[in-house]
Backbone as JSON Lines, residues from 0, in Angstrom:
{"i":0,"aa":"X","n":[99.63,112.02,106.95],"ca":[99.95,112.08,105.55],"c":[98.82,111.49,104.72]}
{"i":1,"aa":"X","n":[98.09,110.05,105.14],"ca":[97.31,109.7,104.61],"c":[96.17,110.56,104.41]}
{"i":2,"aa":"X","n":[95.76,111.63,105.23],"ca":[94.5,112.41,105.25],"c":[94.64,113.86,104.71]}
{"i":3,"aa":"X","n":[95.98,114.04,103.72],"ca":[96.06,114.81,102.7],"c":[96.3,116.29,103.7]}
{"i":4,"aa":"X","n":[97.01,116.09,104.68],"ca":[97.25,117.46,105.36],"c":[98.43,117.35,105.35]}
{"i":5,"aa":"X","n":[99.25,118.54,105.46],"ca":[101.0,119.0,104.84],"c":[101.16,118.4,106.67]}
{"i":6,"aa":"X","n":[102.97,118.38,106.73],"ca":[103.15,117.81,107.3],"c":[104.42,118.71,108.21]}
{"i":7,"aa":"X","n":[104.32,119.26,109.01],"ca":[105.19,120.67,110.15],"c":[105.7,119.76,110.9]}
{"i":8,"aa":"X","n":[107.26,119.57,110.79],"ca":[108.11,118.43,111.57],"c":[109.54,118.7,112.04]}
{"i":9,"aa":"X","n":[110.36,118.25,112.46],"ca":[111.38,118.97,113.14],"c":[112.21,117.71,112.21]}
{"i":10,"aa":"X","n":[113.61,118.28,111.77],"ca":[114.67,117.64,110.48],"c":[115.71,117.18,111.64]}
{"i":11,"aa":"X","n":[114.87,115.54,111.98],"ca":[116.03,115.11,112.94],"c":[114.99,113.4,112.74]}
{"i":12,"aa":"X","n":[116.02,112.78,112.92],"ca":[115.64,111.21,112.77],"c":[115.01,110.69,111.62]}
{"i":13,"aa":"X","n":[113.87,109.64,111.97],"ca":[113.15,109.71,111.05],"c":[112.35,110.14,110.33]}
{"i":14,"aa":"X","n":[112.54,111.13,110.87],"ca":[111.27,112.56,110.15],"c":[111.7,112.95,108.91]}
{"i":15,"aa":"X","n":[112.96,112.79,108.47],"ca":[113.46,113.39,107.6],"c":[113.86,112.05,106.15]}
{"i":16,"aa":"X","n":[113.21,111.16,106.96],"ca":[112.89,109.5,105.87],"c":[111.51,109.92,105.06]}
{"i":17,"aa":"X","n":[110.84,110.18,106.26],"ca":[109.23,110.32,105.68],"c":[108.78,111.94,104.88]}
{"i":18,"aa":"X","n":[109.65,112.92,105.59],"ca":[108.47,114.24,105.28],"c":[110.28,114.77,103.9]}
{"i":19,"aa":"X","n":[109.35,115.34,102.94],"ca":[110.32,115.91,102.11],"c":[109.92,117.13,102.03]}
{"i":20,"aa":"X","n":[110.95,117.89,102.55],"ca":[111.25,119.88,102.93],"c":[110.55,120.33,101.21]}
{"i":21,"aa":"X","n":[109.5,121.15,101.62],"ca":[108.75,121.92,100.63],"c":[108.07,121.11,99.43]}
{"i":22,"aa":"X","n":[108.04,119.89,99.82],"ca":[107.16,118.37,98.98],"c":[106.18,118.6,99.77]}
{"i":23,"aa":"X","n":[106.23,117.66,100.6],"ca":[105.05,116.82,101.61],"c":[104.79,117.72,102.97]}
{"i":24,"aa":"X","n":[105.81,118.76,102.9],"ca":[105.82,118.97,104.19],"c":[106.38,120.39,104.32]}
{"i":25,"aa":"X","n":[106.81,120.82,106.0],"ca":[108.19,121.84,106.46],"c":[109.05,121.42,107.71]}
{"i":26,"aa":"X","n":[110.0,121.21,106.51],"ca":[110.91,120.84,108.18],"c":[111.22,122.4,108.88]}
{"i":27,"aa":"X","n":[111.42,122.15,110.28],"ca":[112.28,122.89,110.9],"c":[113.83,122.91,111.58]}
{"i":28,"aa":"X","n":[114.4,123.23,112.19],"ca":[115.97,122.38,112.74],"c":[115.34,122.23,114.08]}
{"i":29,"aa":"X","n":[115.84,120.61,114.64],"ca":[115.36,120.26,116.1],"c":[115.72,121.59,117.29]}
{"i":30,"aa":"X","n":[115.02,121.85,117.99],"ca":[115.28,122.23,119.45],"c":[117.01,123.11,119.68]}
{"i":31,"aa":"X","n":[117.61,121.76,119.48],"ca":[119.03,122.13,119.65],"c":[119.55,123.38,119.03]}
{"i":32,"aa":"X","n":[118.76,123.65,118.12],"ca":[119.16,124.48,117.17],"c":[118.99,126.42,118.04]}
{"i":33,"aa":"X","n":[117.98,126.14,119.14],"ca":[117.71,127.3,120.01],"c":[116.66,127.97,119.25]}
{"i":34,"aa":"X","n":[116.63,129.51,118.75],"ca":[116.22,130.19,118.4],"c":[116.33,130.21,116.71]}
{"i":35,"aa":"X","n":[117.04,129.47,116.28],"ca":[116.56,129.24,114.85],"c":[115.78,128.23,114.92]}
{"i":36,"aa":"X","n":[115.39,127.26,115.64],"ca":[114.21,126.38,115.18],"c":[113.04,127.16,115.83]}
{"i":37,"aa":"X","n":[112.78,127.7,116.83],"ca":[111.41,128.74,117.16],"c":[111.39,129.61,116.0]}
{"i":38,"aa":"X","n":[112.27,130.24,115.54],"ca":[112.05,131.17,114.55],"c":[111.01,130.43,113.31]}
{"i":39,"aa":"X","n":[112.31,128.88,112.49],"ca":[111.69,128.72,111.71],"c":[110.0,128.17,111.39]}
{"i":40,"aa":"X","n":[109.91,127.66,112.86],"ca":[108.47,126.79,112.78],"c":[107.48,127.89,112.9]}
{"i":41,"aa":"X","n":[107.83,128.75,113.64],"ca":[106.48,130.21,113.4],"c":[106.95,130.52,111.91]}
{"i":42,"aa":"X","n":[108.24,130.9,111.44],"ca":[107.7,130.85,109.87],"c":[106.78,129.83,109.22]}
{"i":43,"aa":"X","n":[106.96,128.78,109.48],"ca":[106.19,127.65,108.86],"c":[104.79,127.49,109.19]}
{"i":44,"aa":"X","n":[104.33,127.92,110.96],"ca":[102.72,127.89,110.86],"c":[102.29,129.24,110.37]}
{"i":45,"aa":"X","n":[103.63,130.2,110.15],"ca":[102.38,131.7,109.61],"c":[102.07,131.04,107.93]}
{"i":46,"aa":"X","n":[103.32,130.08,107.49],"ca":[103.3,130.23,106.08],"c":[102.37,129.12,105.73]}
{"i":47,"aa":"X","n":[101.28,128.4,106.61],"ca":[100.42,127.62,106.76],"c":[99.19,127.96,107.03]}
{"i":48,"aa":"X","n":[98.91,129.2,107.5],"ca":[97.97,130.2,108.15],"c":[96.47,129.35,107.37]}
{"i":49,"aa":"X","n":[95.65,128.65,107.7],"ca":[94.67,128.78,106.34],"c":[94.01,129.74,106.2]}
{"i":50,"aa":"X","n":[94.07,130.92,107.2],"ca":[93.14,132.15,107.22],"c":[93.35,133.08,105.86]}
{"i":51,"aa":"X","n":[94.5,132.51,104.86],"ca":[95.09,133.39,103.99],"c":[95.02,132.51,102.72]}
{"i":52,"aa":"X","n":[95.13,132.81,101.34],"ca":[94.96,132.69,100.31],"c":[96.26,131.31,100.06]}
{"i":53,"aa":"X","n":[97.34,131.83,99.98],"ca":[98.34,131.49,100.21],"c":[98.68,130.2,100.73]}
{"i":54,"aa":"X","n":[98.29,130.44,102.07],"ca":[98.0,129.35,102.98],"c":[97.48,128.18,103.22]}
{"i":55,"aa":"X","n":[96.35,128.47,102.21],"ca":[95.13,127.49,101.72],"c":[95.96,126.83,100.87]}
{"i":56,"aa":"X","n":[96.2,127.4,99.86],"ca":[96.9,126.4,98.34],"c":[97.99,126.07,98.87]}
{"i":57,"aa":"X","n":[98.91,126.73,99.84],"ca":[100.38,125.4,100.38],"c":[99.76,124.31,100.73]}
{"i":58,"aa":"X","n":[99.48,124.5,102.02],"ca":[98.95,124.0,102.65],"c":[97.92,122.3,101.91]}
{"i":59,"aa":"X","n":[97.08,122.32,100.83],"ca":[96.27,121.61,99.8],"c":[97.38,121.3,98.64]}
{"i":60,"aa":"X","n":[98.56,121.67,98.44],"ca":[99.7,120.83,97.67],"c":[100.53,119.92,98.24]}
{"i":61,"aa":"X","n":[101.41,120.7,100.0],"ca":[101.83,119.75,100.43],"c":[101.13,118.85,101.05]}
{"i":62,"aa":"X","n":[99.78,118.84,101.21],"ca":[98.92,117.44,101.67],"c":[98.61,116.76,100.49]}
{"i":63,"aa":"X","n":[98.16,117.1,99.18],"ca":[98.58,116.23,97.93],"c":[99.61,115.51,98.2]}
{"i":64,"aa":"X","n":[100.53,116.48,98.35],"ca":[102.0,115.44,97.74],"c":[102.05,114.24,98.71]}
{"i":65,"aa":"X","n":[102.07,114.82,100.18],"ca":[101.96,113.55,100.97],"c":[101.4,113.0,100.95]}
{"i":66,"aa":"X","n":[99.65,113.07,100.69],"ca":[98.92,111.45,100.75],"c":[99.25,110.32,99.97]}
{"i":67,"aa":"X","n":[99.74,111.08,98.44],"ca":[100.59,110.24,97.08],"c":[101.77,109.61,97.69]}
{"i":68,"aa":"X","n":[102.21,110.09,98.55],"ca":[103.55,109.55,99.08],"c":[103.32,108.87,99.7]}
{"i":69,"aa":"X","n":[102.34,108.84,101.1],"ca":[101.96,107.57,101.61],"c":[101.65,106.75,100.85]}
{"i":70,"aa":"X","n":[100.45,106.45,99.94],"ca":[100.34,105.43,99.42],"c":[101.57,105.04,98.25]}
{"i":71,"aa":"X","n":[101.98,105.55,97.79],"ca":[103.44,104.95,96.94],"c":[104.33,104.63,97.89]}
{"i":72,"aa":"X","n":[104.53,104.9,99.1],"ca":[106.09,104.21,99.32],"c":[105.61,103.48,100.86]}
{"i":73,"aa":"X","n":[104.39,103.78,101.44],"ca":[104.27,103.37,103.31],"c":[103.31,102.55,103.22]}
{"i":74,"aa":"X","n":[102.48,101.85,102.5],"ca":[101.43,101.05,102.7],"c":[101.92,99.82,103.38]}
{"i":75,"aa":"X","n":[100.77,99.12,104.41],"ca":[101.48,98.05,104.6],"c":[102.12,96.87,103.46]}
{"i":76,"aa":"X","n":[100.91,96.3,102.87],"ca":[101.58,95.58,102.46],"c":[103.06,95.64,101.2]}
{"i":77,"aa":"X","n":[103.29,96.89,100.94],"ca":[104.54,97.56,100.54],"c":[105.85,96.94,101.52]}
{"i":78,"aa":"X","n":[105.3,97.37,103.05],"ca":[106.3,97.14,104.39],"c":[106.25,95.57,104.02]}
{"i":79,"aa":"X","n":[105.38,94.65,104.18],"ca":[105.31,93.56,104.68],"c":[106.37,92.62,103.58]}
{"i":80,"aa":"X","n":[105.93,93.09,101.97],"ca":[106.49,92.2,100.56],"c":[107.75,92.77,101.53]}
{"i":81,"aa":"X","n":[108.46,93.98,101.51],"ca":[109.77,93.99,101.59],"c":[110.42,93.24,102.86]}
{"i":82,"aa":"X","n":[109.84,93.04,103.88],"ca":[110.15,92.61,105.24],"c":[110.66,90.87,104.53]}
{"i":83,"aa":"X","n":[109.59,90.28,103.89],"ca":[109.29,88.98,103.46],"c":[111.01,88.87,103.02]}
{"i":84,"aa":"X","n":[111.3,89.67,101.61],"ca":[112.28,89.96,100.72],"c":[114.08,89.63,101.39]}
{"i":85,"aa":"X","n":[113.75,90.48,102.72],"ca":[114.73,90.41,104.17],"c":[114.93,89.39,104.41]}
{"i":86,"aa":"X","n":[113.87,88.73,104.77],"ca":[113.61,87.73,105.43],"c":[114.35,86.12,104.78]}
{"i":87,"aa":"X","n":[113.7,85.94,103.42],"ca":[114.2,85.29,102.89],"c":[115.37,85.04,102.49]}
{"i":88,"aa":"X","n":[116.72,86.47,102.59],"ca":[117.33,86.74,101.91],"c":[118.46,86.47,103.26]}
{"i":89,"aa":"X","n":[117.73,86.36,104.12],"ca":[118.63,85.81,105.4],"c":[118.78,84.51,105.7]}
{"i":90,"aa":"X","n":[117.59,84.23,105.49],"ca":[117.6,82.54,105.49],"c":[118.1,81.81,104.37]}
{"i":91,"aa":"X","n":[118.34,82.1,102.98],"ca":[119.1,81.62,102.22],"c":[120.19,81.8,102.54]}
{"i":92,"aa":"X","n":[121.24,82.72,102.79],"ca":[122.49,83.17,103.88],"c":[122.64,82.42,104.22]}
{"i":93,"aa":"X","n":[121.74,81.96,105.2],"ca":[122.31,81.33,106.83],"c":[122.3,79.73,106.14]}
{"i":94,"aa":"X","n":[121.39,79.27,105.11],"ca":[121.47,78.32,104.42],"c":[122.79,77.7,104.03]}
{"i":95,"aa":"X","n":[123.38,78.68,103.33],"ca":[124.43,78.63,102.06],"c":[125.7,78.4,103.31]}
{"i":96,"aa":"X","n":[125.52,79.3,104.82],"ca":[126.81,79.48,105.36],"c":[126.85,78.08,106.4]}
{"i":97,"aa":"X","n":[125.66,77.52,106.58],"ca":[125.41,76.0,107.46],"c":[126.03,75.18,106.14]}
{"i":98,"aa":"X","n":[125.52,75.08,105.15],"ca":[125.95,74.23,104.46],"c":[127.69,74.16,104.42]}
{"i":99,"aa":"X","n":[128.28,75.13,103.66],"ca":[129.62,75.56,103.99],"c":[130.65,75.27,104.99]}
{"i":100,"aa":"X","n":[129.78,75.37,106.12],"ca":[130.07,74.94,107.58],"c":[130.49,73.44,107.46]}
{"i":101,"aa":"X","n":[128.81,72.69,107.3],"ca":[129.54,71.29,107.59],"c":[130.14,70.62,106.29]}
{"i":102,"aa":"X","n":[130.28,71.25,104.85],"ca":[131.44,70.93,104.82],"c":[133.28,71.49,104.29]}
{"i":103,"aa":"X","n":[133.0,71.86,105.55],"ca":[134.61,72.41,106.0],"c":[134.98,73.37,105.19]}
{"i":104,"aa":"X","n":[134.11,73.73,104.38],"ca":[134.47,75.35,103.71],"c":[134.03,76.3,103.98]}
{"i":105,"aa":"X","n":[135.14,77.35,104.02],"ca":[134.93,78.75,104.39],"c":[134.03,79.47,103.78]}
{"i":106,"aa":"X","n":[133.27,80.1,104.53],"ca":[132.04,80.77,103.52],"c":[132.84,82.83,103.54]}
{"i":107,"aa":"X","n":[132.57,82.57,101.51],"ca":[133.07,84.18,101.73],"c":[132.53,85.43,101.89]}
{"i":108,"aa":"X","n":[132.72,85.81,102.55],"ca":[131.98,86.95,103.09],"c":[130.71,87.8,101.83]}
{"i":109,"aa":"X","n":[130.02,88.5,102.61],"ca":[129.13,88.94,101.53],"c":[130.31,90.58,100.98]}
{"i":110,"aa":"X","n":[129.85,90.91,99.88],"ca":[130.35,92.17,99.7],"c":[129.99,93.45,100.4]}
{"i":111,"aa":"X","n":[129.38,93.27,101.22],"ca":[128.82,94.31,101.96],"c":[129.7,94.39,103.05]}
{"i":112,"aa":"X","n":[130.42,93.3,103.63],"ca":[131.16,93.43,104.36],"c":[132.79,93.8,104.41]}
{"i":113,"aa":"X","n":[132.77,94.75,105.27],"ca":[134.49,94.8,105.6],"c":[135.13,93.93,105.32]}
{"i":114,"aa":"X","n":[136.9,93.75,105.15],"ca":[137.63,93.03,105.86],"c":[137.6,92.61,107.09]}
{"i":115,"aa":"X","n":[137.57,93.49,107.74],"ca":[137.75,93.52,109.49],"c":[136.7,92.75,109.91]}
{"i":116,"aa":"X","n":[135.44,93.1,109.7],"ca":[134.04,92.16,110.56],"c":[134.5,91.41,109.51]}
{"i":117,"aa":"X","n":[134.7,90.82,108.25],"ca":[134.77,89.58,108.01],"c":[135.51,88.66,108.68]}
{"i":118,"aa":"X","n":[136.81,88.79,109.17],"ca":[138.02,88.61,109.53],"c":[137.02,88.05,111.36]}
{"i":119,"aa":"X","n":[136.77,89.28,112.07],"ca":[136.13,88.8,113.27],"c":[134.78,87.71,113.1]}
{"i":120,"aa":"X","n":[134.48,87.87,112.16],"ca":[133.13,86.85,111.83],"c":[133.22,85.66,110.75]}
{"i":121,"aa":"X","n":[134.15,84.85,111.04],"ca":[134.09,84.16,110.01],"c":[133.52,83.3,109.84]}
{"i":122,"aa":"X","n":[132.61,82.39,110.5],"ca":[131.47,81.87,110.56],"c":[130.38,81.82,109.57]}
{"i":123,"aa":"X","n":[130.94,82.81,108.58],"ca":[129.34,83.35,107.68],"c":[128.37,83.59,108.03]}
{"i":124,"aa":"X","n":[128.07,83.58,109.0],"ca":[126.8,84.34,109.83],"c":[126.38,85.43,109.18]}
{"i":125,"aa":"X","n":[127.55,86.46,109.02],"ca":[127.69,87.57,109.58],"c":[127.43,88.27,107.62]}
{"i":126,"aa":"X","n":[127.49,87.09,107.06],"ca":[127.15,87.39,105.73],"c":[125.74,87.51,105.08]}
{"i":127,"aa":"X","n":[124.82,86.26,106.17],"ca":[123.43,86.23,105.59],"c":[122.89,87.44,106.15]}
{"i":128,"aa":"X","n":[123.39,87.92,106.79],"ca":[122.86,89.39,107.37],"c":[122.76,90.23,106.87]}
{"i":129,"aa":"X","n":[123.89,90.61,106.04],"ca":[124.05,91.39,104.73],"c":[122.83,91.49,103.62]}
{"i":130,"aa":"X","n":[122.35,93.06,103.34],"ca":[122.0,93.03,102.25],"c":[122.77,92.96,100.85]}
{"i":131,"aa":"X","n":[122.05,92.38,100.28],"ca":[122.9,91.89,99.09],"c":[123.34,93.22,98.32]}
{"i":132,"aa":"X","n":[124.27,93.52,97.5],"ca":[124.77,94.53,96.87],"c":[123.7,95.74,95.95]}
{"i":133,"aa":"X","n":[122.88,94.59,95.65],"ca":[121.44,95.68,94.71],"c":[120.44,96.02,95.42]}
{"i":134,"aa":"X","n":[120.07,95.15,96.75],"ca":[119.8,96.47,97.53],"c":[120.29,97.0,98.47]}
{"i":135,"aa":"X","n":[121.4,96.99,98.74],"ca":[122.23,98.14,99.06],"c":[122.06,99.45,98.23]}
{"i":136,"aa":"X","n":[122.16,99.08,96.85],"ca":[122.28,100.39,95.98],"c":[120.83,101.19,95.58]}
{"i":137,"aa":"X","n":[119.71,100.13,95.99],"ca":[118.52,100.68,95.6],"c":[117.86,101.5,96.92]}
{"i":138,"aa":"X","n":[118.19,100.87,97.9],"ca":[118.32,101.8,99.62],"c":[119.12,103.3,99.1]}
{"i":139,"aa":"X","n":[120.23,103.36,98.62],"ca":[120.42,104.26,98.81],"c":[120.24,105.43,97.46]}
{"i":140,"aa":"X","n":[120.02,104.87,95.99],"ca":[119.1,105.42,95.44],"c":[118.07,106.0,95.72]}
{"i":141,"aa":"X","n":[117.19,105.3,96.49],"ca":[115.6,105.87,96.63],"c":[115.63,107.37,98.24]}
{"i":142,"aa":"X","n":[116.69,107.25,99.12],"ca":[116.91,107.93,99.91],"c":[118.07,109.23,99.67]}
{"i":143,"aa":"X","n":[118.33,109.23,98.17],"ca":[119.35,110.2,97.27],"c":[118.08,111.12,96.81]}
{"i":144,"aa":"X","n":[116.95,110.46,96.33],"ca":[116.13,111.37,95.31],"c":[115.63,112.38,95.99]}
């Protein structure tokens, strides 16, 4: 992605975090799929061909789009601030639920959690683990668009 070439991938796991169908890339359907995923990926390297006009300019948009995409959303230190963000956001948790602990109050669950795992986890543990509610919603904002 970084080296501005489109990106021919099969729409199963994480492939489908990173490459966006007719953005950055072409998905195809995994394997499982039999003869519609052979079908679609020879559509996708004829419709990649660079021997053709066509081909050339897909081909030089969806590697635009992806190199922009790598650097806006995959750089390391992008990964690393957010890892930090985690990080901290666990250890204040586990802070708030030790404290709680020794003294003799129940720590309440984060909102992220069930009844049920609250109920089996009451310890608060099971709360600093939790992402907090805004990013919960910004995870799944940015993986909606």
């Amino acid at each position: 992605m970084a080296a501005s070439l489109p990106q021919l991938a099969t729409a199963c796991g994480g492939t489908l975090e990173v490459v966006q169908d007719g953005v950055t890339g072409l998905l195809h359907p995994p394997p499982s799929a039999g003869a519609a995923s052979d079908a679609a990926l020879l559509e996708h390297v004829l419709r990649l061909d660079r021997r053709t006009a066509d081909g050339r300019a897909l081909g030089e948009r969806l590697g635009t789009a992806s190199c922009r995409r790598v650097h806006a959303e995959f750089l390391p230190q992008q990964f690393l601030d957010a890892s930090e963000a985690l990080l901290r956001q666990v250890a204040d948790g586990a802070q708030a639920a030790d404290l709680a602990a020794a003294a003799g109050e129940g720590v309440a669950p984060s909102e992220g959690l069930t009844a049920g795992a609250a109920a089996m986890l009451p310890s608060g543990w099971a709360a600093a683990f939790m992402p907090s509610p805004a990013n919960q919603a910004r995870v799944v904002q940015r993986d909606m668009k």
